[in-house]
Structures are given as structure tokens and as C-alpha cells.
C-alpha positions as YAML, in Angstrom:
chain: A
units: angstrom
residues:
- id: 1
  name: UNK
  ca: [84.91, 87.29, 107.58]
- id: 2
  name: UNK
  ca: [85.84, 88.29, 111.25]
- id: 3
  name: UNK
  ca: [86.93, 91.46, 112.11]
- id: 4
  name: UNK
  ca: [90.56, 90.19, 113.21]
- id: 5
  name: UNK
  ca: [91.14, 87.97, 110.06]
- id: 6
  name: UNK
  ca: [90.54, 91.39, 107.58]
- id: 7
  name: UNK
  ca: [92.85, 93.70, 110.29]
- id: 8
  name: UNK
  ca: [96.06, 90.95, 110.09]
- id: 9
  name: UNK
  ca: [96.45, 91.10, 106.15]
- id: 10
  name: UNK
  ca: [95.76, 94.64, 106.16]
- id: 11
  name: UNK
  ca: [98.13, 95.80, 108.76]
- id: 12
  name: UNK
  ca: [101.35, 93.63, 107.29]
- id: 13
  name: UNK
  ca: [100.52, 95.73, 104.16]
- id: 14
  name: UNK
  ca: [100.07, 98.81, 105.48]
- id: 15
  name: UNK
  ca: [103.28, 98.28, 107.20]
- id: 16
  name: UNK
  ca: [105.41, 97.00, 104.51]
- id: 17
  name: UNK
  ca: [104.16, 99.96, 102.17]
- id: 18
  name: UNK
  ca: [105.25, 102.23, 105.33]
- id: 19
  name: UNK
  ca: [108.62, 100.28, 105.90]
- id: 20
  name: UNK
  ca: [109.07, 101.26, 102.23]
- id: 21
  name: UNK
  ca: [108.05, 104.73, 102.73]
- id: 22
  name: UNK
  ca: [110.13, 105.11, 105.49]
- id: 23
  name: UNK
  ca: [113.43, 104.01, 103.33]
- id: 24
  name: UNK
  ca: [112.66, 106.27, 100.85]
- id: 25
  name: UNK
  ca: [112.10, 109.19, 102.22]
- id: 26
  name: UNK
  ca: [115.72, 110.90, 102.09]
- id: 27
  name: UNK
  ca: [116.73, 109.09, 98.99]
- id: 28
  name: UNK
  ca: [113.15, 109.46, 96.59]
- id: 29
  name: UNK
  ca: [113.40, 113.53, 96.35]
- id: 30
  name: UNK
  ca: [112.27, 114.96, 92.94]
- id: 31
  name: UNK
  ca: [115.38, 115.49, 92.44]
- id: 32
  name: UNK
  ca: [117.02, 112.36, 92.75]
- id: 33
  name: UNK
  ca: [114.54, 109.61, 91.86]
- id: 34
  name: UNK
  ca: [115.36, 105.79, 93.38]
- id: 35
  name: UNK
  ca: [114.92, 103.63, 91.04]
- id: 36
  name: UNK
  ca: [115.82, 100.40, 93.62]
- id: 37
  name: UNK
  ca: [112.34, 101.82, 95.53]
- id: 38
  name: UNK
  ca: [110.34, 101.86, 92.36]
- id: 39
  name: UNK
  ca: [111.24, 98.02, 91.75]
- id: 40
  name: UNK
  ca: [110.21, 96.85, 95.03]
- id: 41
  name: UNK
  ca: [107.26, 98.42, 94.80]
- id: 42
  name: UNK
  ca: [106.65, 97.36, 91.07]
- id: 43
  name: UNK
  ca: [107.32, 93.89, 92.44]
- id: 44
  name: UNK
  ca: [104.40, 94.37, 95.36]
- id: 45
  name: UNK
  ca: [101.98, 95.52, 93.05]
- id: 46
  name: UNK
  ca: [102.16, 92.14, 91.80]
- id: 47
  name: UNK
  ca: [101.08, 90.49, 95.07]
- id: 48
  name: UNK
  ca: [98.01, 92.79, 94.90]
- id: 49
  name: UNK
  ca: [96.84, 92.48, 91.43]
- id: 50
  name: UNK
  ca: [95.19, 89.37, 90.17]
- id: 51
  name: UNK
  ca: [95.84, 88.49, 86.39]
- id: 52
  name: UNK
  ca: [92.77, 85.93, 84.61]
- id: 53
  name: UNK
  ca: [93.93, 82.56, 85.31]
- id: 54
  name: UNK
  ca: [93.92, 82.16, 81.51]
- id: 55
  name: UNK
  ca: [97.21, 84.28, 80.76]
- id: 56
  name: UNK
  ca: [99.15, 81.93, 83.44]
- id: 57
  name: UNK
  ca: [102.21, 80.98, 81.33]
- id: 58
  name: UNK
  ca: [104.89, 79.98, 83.97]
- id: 59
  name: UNK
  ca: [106.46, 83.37, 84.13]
- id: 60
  name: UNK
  ca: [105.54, 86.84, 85.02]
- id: 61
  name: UNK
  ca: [106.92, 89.12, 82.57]
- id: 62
  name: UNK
  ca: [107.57, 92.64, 83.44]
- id: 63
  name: UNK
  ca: [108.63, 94.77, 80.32]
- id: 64
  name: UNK
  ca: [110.34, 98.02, 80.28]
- id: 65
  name: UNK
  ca: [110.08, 100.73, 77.40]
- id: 66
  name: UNK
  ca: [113.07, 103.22, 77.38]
- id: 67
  name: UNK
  ca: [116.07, 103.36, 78.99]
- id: 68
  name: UNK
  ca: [115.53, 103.46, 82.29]
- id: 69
  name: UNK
  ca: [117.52, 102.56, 85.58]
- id: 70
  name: UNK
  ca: [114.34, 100.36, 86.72]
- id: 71
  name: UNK
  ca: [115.37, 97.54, 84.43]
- id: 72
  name: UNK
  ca: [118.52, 97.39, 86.17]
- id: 73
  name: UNK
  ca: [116.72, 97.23, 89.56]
- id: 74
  name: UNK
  ca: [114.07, 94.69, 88.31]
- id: 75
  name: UNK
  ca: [116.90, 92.40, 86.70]
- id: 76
  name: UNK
  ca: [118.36, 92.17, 90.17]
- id: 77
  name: UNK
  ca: [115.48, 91.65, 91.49]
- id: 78
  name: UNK
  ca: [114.07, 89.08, 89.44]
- id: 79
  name: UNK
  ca: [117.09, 87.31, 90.16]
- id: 80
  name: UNK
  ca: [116.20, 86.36, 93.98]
- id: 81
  name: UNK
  ca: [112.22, 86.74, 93.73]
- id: 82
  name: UNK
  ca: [109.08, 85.19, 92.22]
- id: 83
  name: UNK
  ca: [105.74, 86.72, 90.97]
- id: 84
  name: UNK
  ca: [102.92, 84.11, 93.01]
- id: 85
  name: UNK
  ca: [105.31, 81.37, 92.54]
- id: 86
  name: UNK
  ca: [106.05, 81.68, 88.29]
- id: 87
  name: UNK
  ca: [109.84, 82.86, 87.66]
- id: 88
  name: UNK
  ca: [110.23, 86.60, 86.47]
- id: 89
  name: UNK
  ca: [111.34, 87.38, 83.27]
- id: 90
  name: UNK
  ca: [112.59, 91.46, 82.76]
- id: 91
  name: UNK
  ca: [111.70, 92.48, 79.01]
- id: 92
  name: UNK
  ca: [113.66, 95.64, 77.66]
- id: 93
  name: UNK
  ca: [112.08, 97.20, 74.70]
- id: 94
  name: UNK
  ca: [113.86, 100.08, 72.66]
- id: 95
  name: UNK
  ca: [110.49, 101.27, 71.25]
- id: 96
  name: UNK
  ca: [106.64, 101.24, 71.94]
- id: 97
  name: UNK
  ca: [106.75, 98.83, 67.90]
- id: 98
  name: UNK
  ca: [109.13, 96.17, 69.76]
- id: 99
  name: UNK
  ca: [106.46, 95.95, 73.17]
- id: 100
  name: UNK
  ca: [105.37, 92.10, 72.83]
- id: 101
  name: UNK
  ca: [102.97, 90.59, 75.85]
- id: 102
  name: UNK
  ca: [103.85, 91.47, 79.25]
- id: 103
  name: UNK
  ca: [102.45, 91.43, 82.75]
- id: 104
  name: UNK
  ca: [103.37, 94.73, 83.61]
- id: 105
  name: UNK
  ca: [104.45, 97.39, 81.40]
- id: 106
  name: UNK
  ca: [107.06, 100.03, 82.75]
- id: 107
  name: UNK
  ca: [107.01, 103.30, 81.04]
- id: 108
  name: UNK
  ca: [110.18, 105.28, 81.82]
- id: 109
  name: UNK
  ca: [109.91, 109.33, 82.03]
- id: 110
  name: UNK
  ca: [111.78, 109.38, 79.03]
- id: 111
  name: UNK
  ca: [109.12, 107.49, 77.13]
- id: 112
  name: UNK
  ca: [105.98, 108.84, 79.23]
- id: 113
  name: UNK
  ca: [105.17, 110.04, 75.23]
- id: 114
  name: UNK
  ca: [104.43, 107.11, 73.95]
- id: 115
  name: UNK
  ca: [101.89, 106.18, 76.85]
- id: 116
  name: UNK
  ca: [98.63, 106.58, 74.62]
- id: 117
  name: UNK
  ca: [100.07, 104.13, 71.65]
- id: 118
  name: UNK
  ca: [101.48, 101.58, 74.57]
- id: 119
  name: UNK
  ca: [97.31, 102.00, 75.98]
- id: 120
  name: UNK
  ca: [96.46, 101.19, 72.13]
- id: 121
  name: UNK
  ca: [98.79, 97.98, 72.06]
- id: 122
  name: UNK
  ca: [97.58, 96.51, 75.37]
- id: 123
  name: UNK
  ca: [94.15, 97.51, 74.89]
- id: 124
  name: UNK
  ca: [92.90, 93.59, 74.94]
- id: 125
  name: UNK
  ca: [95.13, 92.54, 77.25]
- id: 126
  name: UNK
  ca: [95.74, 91.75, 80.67]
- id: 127
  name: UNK
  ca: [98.61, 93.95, 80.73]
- id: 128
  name: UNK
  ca: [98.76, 96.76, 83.93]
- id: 129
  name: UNK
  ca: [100.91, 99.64, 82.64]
- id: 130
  name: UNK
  ca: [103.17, 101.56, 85.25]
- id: 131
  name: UNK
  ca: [104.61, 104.71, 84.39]
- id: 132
  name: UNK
  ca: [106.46, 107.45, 86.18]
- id: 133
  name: UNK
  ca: [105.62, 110.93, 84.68]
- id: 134
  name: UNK
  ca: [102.70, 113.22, 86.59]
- id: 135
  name: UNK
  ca: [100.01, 112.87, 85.67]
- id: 136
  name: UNK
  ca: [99.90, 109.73, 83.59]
- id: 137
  name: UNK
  ca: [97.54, 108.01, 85.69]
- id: 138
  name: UNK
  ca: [94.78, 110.73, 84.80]
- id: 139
  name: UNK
  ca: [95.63, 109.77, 81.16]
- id: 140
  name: UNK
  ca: [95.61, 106.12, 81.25]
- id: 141
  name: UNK
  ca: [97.96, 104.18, 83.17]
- id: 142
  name: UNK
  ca: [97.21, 101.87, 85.88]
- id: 143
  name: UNK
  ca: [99.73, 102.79, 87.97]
- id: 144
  name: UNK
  ca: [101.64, 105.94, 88.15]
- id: 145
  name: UNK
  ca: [104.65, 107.49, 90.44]
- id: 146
  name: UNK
  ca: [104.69, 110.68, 91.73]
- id: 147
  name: UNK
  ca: [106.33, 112.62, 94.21]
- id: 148
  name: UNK
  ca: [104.49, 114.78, 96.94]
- id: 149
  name: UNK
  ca: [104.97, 117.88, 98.24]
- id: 150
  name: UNK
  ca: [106.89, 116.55, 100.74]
- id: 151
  name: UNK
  ca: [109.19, 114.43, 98.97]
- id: 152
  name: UNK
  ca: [107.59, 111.56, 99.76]
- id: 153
  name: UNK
  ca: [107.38, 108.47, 96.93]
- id: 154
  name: UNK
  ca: [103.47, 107.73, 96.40]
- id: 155
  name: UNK
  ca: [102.00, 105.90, 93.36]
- id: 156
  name: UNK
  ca: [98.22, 106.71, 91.33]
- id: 157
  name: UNK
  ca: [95.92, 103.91, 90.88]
- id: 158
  name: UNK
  ca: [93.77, 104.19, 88.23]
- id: 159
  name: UNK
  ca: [91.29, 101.55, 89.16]
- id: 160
  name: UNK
  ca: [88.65, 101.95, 85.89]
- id: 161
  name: UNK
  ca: [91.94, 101.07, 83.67]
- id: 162
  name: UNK
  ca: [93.30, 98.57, 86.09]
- id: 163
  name: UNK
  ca: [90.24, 96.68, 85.63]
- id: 164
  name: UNK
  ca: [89.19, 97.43, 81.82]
- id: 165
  name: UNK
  ca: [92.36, 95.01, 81.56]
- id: 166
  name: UNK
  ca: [90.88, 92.40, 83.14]
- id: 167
  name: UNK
  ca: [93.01, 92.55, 86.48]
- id: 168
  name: UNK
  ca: [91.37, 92.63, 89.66]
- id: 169
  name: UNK
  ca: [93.18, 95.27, 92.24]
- id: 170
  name: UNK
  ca: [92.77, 94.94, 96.40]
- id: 171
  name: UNK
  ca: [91.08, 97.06, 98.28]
- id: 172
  name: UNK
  ca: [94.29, 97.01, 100.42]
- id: 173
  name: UNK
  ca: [96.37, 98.56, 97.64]
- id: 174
  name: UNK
  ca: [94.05, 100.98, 96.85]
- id: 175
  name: UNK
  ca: [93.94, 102.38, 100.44]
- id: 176
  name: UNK
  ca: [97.49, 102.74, 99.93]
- id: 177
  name: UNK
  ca: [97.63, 104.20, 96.90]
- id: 178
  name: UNK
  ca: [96.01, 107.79, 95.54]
- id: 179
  name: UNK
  ca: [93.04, 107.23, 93.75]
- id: 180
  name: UNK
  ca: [92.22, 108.95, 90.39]
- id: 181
  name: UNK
  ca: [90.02, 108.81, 87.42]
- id: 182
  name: UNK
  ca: [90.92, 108.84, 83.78]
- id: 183
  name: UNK
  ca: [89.90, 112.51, 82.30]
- id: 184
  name: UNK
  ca: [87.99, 111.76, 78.71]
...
């Protein structure tokens, strides 16, 4: 691949994740967490992560655990976007019991308990599992939120557990992303 074909992909990346940054910054404090930022990037991930092209069902289902202001967000956004072409469906469970098949799983702060039985019910499955609570990602989740220092919105990859589901992650996203291991 030349040099200048790898740079172009990279760099509209880079600068969407800044552009996104950017936009947060005054409105993702710890304090005051923006749930609107945490759907677009939920939605990006998905342009970064390759599911096996045997769970291809027409739709890209994104399920939520808890009540959470994300499944607001990702209703409206599922309303104007696509996931690589399939419609998106936005899944609201009450409980980890009620969690069916999903793309993505969202686990609110509210439910970050439940994390190791929702890691026990997607075990087999092409399912990445997003959560929002620090330190998740060290305990099993794909993909986790946190908030720096700074007050800056980040995310955790967790690229062992990203791909012991069967997904395959880009190196872009993982240069944008903090990079951590699972603790055992």
C-alpha cells in the first residue's frame, strides 16, 4: 500500500475523532456526562469494527441494558443513520435475563454490575460490549468510557476481548483509543 493511500483514511479519522473531541470538551465533564457524544461515537465504532460475515442479518442491532439517556440518543440516531448500509435497530433491555443477540451491547453506569454475567451471555458471540463505568475495560468490556484528568471524553479498547468475539478492530481506532489489557 503507498504511503499516501494509508495517511488519507487515517487522517479523516483522526480528524473526525478530534472534531468530536473538540465538541465535547465543555459539555463531557465528570460531572455532567453527554450522552448525545457517547452515541456518535458508539455509532463510529461501528465503522471500525468488522462483525463475521455470517451474523449479517439486515440490521445492526445495538442493545442497551439499564436506563440510560444513550438509548434516547441512539433512537434518534438510528433514525437518520445506517450501520455499513443494514438499518439500525435500538434494543432496550430492563435486565441482563431479557439481553437477546445484539451487535453492540451498551452497559449503562447504573448497570456496570452486571458486566461479568452480560460477558457470560455473549461469550460465543459476536457481540462488542460498551460500557461506561472506570475501569470496565480492565474487566472485560470491549469498549469502555472514561473521562481524563482533563475532562476530556476518551474511550478503552480492550483489543484481546474485542477479538475473542470474533470482531476484527482497526488499527486506526486503536490509535485513537487507550489501550488496555484484561487483569485475570
Amino acid at each position: 500500500m503507498k504511503k499516501e493511500n494509508f495517511f488519507i483514511p487515517f487522517l479523516t479519522c483522526f480528524s473526525l475523532f478530534f472534531i468530536i473531541n473538540t465538541y465535547c470538551i465543555d459539555q463531557c465533564k465528570a460531572q455532567e456526562v453527554n450522552y448525545k457524544a457517547y452515541s456518535i461515537y458508539v455509532y463510529n465504532f461501528v465503522k471500525y469494527i468488522e462483525w463475521p460475515s455470517n451474523t449479517k442479518t439486515g440490521y445492526f442491532s445495538i442493545g442497551v441494558i439499564g436506563d440510560s439517556p444513550v438509548y434516547a440518543e441512539l433512537l434518534q440516531l438510528a433514525a437518520t443513520k445506517k450501520a455499513n448500509g443494514h438499518t439500525i435497530i435500538i434494543k432496550k433491555f430492563v435486565s441482563i435475563e431479557d439481553v437477546d443477540y445484539c451487535e453492540i451491547l451498551y452497559i449503562s453506569a447504573a448497570k456496570s454490575s452486571s458486566l461479568k454475567r452480560a460477558l457470560e451471555k455473549t461469550a460465543n458471540v459476536p457481540t462488542l460490549v460498551v460500557a461506561e463505568r472506570e475501569g470496565l475495560a480492565k474487566k472485560g468490556a470491549g469498549i469502555n468510557f472514561v473521562t481524563l484528568d482533563d475532562d476530556v471524553l476518551k474511550f478503552e479498547i480492550n483489543k484481546k476481548v474485542i477479538e475473542d468475539h470474533s470482531l476484527k478492530i482497526s488499527k486506526t481506532l486503536i490509535t485513537l483509543g487507550l489501550l488496555v489489557d484484561t487483569k485475570t
